[in-house]
C-alpha atoms as one frame of an Amber mdcrd trajectory, in Angstrom:
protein
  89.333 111.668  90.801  88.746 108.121  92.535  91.589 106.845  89.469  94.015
 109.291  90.624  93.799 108.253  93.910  94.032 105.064  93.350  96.801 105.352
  90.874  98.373 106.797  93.883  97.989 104.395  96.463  99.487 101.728  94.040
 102.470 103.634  93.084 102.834 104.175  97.141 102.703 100.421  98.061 105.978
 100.030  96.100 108.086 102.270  98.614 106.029 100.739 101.821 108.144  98.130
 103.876 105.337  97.226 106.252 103.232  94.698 104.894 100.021  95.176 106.701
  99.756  99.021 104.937 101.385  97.332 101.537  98.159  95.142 101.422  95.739
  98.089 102.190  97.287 100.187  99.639  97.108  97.590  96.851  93.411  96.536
  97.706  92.451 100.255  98.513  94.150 101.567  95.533  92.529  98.656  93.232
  89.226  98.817  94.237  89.392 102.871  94.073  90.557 102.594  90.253  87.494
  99.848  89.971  84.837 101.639  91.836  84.161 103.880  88.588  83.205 100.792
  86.403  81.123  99.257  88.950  77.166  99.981  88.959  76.315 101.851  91.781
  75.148  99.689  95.223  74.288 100.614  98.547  77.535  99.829 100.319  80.218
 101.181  97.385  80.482 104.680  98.822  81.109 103.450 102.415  83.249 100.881
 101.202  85.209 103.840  98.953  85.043 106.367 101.387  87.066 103.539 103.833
  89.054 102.859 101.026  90.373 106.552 101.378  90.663 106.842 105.090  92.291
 103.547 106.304  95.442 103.102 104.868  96.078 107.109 106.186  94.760 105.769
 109.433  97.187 102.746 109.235 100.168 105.307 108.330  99.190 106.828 111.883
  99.286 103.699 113.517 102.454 102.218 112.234 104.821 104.603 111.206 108.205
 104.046 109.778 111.055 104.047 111.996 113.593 106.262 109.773 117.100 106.210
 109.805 118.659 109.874 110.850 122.009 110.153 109.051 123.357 113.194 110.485
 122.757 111.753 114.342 125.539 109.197 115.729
């Protein structure tokens, strides 16, 4: 499930123009795919489970200022 995720966030960061949430997604999105082969230590769950939340909380705080065609 963490892979998916992961998978995810990578294939995201490609369509991101921000750089801020394109470096969150790729570090989030690698250390999500990596967390399964890692041996299990106190901090990888909170470190996985902020993996998941900040780059949605980063989205929040930065959004995308998008282009409306059909406005003039």
């Amino acid at each position: 499930m963490f892979c998916l995720i992961g998978i995810v966030f990578l294939a995201y960061s490609w369509s991101v123009n921000k750089i801020i949430i394109k470096l969150t997604l790729l570090i989030c999105g690698i250390f999500l795919i990596a967390m399964n082969f890692i041996p299990n230590f106190e901090m990888k769950s909170i470190i996985g489970i902020t993996c998941l939340l900040l780059p949605l909380i980063l989205e929040k705080l930065f959004p995308e200022e998008h282009q409306n065609l059909y406005t003039k």
